[in-house]
N, C-alpha and C positions, 0 to 999 in steps of 0.2 A: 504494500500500500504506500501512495505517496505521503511524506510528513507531511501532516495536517490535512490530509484528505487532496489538494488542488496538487495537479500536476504542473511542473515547472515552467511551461508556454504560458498557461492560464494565470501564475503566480506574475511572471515578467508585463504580461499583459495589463493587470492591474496595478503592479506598484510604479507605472508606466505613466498611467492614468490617475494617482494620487501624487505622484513627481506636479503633472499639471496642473491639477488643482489645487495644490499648496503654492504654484507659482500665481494662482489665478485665485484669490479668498474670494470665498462666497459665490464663483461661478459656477455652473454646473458643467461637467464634463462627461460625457457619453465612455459607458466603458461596456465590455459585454461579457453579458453574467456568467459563470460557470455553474453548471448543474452542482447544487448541494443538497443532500438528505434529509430535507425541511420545507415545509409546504411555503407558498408565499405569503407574506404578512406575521411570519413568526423567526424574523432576525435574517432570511437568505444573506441579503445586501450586507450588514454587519456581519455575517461569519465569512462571508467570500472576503471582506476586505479584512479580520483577523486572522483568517489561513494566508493569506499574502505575506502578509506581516511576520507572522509568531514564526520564533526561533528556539532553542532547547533553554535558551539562559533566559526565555521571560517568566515571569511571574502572570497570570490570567486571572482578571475576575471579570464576570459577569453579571448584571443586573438587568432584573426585569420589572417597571412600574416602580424601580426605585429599593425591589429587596432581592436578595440572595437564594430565599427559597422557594420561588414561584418554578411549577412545572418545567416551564418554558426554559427560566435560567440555570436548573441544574442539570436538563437532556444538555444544553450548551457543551456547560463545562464537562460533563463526562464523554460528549462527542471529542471535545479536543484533547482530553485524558487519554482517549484512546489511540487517535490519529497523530499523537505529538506528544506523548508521555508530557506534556506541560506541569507545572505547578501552577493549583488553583489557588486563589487568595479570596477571604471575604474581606480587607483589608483593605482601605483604597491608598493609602500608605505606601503599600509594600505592592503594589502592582504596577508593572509596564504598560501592560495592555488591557484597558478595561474596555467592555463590551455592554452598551448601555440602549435600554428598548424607554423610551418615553418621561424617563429622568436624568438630569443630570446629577451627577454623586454631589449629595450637601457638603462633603470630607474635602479640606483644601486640598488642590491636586497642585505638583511641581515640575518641573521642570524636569524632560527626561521619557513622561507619561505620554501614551500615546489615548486619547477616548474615544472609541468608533459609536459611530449614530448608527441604527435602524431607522429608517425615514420611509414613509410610505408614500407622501409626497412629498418632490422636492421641489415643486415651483411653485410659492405662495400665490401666484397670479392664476394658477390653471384651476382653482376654487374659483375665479370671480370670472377669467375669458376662457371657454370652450373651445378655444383654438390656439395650438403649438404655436403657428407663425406671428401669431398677432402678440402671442405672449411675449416670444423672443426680439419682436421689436419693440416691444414698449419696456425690455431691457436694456435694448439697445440705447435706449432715449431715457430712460430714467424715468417712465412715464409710468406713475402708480396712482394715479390721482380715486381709481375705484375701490383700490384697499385704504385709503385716507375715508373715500366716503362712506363704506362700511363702520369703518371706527368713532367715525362720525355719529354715524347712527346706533352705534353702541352705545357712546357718551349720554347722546338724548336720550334712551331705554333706561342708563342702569346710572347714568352718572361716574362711572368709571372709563377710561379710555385704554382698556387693556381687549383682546378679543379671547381671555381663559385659557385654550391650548394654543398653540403654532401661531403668536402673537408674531410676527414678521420683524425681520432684524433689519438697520442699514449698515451693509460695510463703510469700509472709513473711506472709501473712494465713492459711496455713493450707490451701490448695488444693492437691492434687496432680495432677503435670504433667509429662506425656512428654518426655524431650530430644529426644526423635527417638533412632533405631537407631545412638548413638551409643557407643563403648565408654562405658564408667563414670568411667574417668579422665578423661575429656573433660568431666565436669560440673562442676569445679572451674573451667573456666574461660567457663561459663556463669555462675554466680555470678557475679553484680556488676561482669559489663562491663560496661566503659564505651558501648560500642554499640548499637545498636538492636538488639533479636533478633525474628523474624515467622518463625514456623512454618506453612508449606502447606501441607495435604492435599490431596490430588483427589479421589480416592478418596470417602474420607470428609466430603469437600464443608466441613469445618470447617478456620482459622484460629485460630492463637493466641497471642499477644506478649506479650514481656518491655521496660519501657522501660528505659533507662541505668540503671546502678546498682542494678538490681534484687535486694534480698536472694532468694536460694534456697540450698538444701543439699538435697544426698543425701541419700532418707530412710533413716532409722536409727531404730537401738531407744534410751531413754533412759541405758539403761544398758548399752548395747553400741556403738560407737561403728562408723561408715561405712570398714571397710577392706577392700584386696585384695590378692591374693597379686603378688608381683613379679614380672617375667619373669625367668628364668634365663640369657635369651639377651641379644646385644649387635647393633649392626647391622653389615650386614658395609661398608658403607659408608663410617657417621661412626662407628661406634664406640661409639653412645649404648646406654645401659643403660636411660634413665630414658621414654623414646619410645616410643608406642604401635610394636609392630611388626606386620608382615607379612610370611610365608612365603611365598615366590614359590618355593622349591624343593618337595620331595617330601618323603615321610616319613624316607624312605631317603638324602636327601641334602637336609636345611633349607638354608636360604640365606635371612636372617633380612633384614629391609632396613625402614628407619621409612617408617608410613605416609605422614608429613607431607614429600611433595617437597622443598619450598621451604625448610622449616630442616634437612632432612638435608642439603641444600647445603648451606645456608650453615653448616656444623658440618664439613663435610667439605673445605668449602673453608681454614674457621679451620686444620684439621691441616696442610695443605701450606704454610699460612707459616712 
């Protein structure tokens, strides 16, 4: 079997294609998918472009919605167990290469880290025009003025100017760029990590990276500034106010718990000393 599953044409092929979209932040780059042992819509795009990458000396962790134990994130890591004798991590610390489905890790990342996206759409424009070419030139021109009126009309509904998941980024030269089906709080820490960021599509057959340090922001109006309403709730866990949450209860009985595994521990753990 080949290490990590991708044979070496298909491995050259894609780190080919994340060469250019690190030279290119935030544009999209057409690469073509390698068959991998996973339906679409549960990570392809992100494991093709971690079988590219992963080497015997990285460390691997994966998350799905933000924790370690979902279905989804541990067939992951045991696929690459098997196909790359890897070391897994639930540690964001001590990993190279994290594999992230709809969160980004709360755990400060540094320099060195590489954090691959699952993205199921990658061109925030293809939600509002039904057509490829008209998309690609109104990138061309910087012309979004239909996602500003959406937001718009967000504001007038809810009084917040945020759109909740896949809130749309601008690079620093002016391009706009999906975070992937990430809450909206989670863009702030896309912004000018330190890490490497590579966005996967399958689907949609296009790739798209951020290098270190990359300037981006939430887009926003000039004179309305990028905010959202707070949660009301607390986790029933660690206690946190300020954590993206999730309701694993009912309507009729919440039971509020942070997305993020690995620091509601270690937040829950701080309480008990």
């Amino acid at each position: 079997m080949n290490y990590a599953y991708l044979d070496r044409p298909s491995k050259r092929a894609l780190r080919r294609a994340i060469l250019k979209a690190l030279s290119l932040p935030g544009r999209q780059v057409p690469f073509v998918v390698p068959e991998m042992p996973i339906a679409y819509g549960w990570g392809v795009g992100g494991m093709a472009v971690t079988a590219a990458l992963l080497t015997p000396n990285d460390r691997l962790k994966v998350v799905d919605h933000g924790s370690d134990d979902t279905v989804n994130a541990i067939n992951i890591k045991r696929f690459f167990q098997n196909t790359a004798s890897v070391t897994c991590t639930e540690v964001t610390a001590e990993a190279s290469l994290i594999q992230t489905r709809q969160r980004v890790p709360e755990a400060p990342m540094h320099e060195g880290q590489v954090l691959i996206y699952q993205v199921p759409r990658p061109d925030p424009l293809r939600g509002f025009i039904n057509s490829g070419s008209e998309s690609r030139k109104r990138h061309g021109d910087h012309d979004y003025g239909v996602v500003y009126t959406r937001l718009f009309e967000q504001w007038l509904q809810s009084g917040e100017t945020a759109l909740g998941y896949d809130h749309p980024m601008i690079i620093e030269d002016g391009v706009m760029m999906s975070p992937s089906p990430v809450p909206a709080q989670d863009n702030k820490r896309i912004a000018h990590s330190p890490a490497i960021q590579i966005f996967g599509a399958a689907r949609e057959r296009r790739l798209y990276a951020l290098p270190a340090y990359t300037s981006a922001q939430s887009l926003q109006f000039d004179d309305l500034a990028f905010t959202m309403r707070h949660s009301a709730h607390h986790c029933s866990i660690c206690l946190s106010i300020d954590a993206y949450l999730d309701n694993l209860g009912s309507e009729d009985e919440p039971q509020w718990v942070c997305s993020d595994s690995e620091c509601c521990q270690l937040r829950a753990d701080a309480l008990d000393v």
